[in-house]
N, C-alpha and C positions, 0 to 999 in steps of 0.2 A: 795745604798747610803742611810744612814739613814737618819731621819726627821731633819731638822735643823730649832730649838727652838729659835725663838727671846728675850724669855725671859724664867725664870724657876718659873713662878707665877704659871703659867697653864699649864705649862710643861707636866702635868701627863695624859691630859685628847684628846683625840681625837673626833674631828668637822668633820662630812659628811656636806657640804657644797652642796646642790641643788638647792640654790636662784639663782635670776640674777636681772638685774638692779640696783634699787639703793638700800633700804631697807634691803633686803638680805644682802646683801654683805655689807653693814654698819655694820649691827648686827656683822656680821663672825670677818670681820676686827679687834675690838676689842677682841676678844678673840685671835685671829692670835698674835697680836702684843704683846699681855703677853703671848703666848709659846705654846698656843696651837697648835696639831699637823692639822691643817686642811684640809682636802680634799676636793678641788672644783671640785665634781664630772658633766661632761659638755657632750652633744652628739656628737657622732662622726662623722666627714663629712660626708654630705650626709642627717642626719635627722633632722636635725630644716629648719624651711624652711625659717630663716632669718640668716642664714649662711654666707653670705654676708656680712652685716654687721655688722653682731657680731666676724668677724675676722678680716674685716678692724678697727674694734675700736680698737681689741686687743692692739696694740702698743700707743692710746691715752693717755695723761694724766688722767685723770678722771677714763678709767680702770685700766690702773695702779695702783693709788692712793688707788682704791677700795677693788682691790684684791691681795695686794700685801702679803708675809707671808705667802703663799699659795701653797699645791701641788696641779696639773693637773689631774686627771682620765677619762677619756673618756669613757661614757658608754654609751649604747644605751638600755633605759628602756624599749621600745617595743617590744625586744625581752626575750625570759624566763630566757636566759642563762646571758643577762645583769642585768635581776632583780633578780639571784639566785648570783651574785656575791655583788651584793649589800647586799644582807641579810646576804652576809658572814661577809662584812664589820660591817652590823648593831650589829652583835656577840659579836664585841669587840669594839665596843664605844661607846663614852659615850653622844653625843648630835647630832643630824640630825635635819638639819634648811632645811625648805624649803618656796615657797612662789606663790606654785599653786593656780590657784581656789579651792575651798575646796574639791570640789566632786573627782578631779586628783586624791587625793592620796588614796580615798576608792577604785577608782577603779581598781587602780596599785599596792593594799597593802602593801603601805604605811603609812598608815595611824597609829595612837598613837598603838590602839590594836594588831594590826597586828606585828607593830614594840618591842612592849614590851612581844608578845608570844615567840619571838626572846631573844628579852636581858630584862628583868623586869628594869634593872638600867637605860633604855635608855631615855633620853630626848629628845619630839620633841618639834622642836617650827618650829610655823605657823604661818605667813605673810603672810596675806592680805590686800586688799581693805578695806571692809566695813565688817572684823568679818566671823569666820566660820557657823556662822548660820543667819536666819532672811530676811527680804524680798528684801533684795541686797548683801544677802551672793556671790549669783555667777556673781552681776558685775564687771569687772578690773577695780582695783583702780590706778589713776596718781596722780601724786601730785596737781597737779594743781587744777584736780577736787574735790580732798578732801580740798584744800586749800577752793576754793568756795562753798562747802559744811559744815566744820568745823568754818566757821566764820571767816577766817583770811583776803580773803580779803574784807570782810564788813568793816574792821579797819584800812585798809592801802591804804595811799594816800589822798590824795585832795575830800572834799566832793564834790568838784565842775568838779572830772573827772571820777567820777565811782568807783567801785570797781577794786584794783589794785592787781595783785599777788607780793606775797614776790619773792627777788630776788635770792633766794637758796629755795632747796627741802626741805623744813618745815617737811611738813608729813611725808616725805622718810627718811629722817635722823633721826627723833626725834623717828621713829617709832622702827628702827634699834637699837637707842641707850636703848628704852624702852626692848626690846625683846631683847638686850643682857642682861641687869639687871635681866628680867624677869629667864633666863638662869642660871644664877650664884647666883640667888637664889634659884631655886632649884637644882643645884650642891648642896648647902649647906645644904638645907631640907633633900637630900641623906642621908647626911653621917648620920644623924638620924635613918630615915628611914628604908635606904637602895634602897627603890623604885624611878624611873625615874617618870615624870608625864606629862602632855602635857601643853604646854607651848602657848599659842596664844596673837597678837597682833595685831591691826588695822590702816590703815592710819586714820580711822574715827576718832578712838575713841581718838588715839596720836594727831590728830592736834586740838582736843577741850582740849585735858587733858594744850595742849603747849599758849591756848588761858587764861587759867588760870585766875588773874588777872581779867580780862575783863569778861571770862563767868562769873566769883563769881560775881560779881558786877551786873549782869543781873538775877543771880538766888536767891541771897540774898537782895537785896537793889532793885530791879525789876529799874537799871538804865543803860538802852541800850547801849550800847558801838557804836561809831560813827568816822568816818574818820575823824581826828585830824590834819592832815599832819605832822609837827616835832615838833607838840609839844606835851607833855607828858597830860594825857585826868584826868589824877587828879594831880596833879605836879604841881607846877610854881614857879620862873620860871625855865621853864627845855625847852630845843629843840635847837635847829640849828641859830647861831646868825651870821649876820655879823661882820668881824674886817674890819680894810682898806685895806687889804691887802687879805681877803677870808672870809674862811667859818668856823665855828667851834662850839662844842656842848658842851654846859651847861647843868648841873645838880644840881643845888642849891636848892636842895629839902630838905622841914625840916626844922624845925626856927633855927637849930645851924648855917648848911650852910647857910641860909638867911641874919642872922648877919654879918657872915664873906666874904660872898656876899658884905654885902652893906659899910663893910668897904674897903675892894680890889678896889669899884668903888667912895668910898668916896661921899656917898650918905646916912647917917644918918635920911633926911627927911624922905625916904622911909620907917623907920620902926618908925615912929611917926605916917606916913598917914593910916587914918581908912580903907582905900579900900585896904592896904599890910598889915594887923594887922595878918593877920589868913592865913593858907594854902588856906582855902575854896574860902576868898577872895580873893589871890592873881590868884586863877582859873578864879573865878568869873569874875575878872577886869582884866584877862591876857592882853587883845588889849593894854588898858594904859601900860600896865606897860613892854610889851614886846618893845611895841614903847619907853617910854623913857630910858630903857634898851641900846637899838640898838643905840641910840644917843651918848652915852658914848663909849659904843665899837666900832664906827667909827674913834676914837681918835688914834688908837693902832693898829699893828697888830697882827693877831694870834699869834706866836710866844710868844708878850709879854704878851699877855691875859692869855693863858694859863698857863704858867711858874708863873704867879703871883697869877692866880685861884689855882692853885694846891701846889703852894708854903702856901695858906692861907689854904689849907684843903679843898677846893670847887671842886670838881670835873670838869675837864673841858676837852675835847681834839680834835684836829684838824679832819678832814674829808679825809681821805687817797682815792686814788683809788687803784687797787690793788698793782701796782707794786710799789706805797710807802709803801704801810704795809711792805711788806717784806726788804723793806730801813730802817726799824725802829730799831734803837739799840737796844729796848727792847724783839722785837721781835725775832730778832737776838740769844740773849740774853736765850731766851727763848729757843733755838732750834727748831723752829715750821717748820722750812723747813733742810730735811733731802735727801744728794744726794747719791743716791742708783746707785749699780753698776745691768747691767740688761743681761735675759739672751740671746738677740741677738746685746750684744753689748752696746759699750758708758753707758750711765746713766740716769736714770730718773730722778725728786726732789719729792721727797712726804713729805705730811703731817703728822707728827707726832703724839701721842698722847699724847691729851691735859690734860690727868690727870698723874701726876707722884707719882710711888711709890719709895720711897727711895732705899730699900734693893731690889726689885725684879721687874726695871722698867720695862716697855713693851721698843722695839725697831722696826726698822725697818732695817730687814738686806738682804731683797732680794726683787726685783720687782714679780709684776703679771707673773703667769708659762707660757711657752709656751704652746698650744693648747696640750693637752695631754702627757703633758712634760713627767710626772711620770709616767703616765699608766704602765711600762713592769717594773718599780720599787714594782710599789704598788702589780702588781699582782703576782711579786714575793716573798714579806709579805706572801702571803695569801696561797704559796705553793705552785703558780702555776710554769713547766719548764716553756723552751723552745720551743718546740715541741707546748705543750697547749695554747700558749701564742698566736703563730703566725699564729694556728689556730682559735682563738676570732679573729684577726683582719681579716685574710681570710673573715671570716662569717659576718663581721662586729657590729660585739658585741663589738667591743672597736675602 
């Protein structure tokens, strides 16, 4: 059964797929979801020794979500005969993501040189922790600890409770989304060229590049970026306001919004008073001014605050937990939840993707493979019978 293409953006290009957790498989996904054909090449029972739980996850949301778009291969790289079908694989395509320690893939050859004595066109990209070189090239990177390492959570939360972590994979995701851009630009350098080239990305280096904003402001202006809690650390006013009725978030940043701010609350004095004349000040004088803010918006509830902030152009919107985001008409709207039929049955819901191309969208049209779904597919491709086939599994090469 041949490869079935979610979309025909990327239709042409074939993904060896050796990441795992999150980063990997964020990168892959996107390329998945616009057509590429990709193979999540996985070890066969018996050799990873968290086996366990990397097959009870299989049916979770979260793997799902991660690796769906996706064919199965089962290979076992410790042996010659698993790592001499890999290089068959590497022959004909065109990018291998993986997201060992660095040293894994020199010693498994793997690695850029190795793989391009093979195919000159092939692109690897490499995921890691902390960079393929330098004096924490071979520690594992989590998110968390890049979180606390990259400065995010110095800037999140209460100065009065510590450093907090973000409540999503910062580093894992933004790194994945980097190292797929990183990918599809040089697809693009190719066709110049002609030559594949190596491709590497860092939880490190992703979650300073994602602090942005705040690192500039420390490197240029030498002014420390600081636990804020909700409200915006050059902005005002902007953050988390009460109505009578809940919770909800302003963004009136900018003298246009601020005008149209202080008409919506029919508050004129405020843009007479010297302490709101200026951005700087209204930072400056936040406390006053978020307090007599909150006074007016106890009047109303969410519902009408918002409807009338964003009827005036002020940006305004409610605080969802999760299962009301997905309640939202516009969300809806948007199709960001997509119900997939799966392959042991019933249905998963996955998330979408959040960029759309007109003529040649990405989709989602199949859940994460079963544990070696494709293997005696794939190694059919590659010319293998019958006979050969059931002998790799015998040996346990697949």
């Amino acid at each position: 059964m041949p490869a079935l293409h979610a979309s025909h953006a990327l239709k042409r290009f074939r993904v060896l797929d050796l990441s795992r957790v999150r980063a990997g498989p964020t990168c892959v996904r996107m390329l998945a979801d616009f057509g590429a054909d990709v193979i999540r090449i996985e070890p066969p029972p018996g050799v990873d020794p968290n086996e366990a739980m990397f097959a009870a996850d299989r049916w979770s949301g979260d793997f799902q979500n991660l690796n769906r778009n996706k064919r199965s291969l089962t290979l076992n790289l410790k042996k010659p005969q698993g790592l001499q079908i890999l290089r068959q694989l590497v022959a004909d395509a065109d990018v291998v993501v993986e997201n060992w320690r660095p040293d894994v893939k020199t010693r498994l050859g793997v690695d850029y040189a190795s793989l391009s004595a093979i195919n000159p066109r092939i692109i690897l990209a490499s995921i890691s922790g902390f960079g393929q070189s330098g004096p924490y090239a071979k520690r594992p990177g989590f998110d968390q600890i890049v979180q606390g390492m990259g400065g995010l959570m110095s800037v999140t939360g209460f100065e009065e409770q510590g450093p907090v972590r973000a409540g999503l994979a910062v580093a894992d995701s933004s790194t994945g989304l980097y190292a797929a851009l990183g990918i599809l630009t040089a697809l693009l350098e190719r066709e110049v060229s002609g030559r594949g080239q190596w491709v590497h990305a860092s939880l490190l280096h992703a979650q300073i590049a994602m602090m942005d904003f705040q690192a500039a402001r420390y490197l240029n202006d030498g002014d420390i970026p600081r636990q804020e809690g909700n409200d915006h650390p050059t902005s005002s006013p902007m953050g988390l306001f009460h109505a009578r009725d809940g919770l909800f978030n302003l963004g009136a940043s900018g003298e246009g919004n601020w005008r149209r701010f202080c008409d919506v609350l029919e508050r004129p004095d405020w843009l007479a008073d010297p302490e709101f004349e200026t951005e700087k000040l209204r930072v400056r004088n936040r406390q006053r001014l978020n307090r007599e803010i909150q006074e007016v918006f106890m009047q109303k509830s969410v519902a009408q605050w918002v409807d009338a902030l964003n009827a005036a152009g002020v940006p305004a919107g409610p605080v969802y937990t999760v299962p009301q985001v997905f309640k939202d008409p516009q969300v809806a709207h948007l199709g960001v939840a997509r119900e997939c039929a799966a392959w042991q049955g019933g249905t998963r819901t996955l998330i979408t993707q959040p960029v759309t191309l007109e003529r040649t969208p990405a989709d989602v049209t199949r859940t994460a493979p079963g544990w070696g779904e494709h293997t005696d597919e794939l190694l059919q491709e590659l010319g293998y019978g019958a006979q050969a086939i059931a002998e790799l599994h015998q040996a346990g090469v697949v």
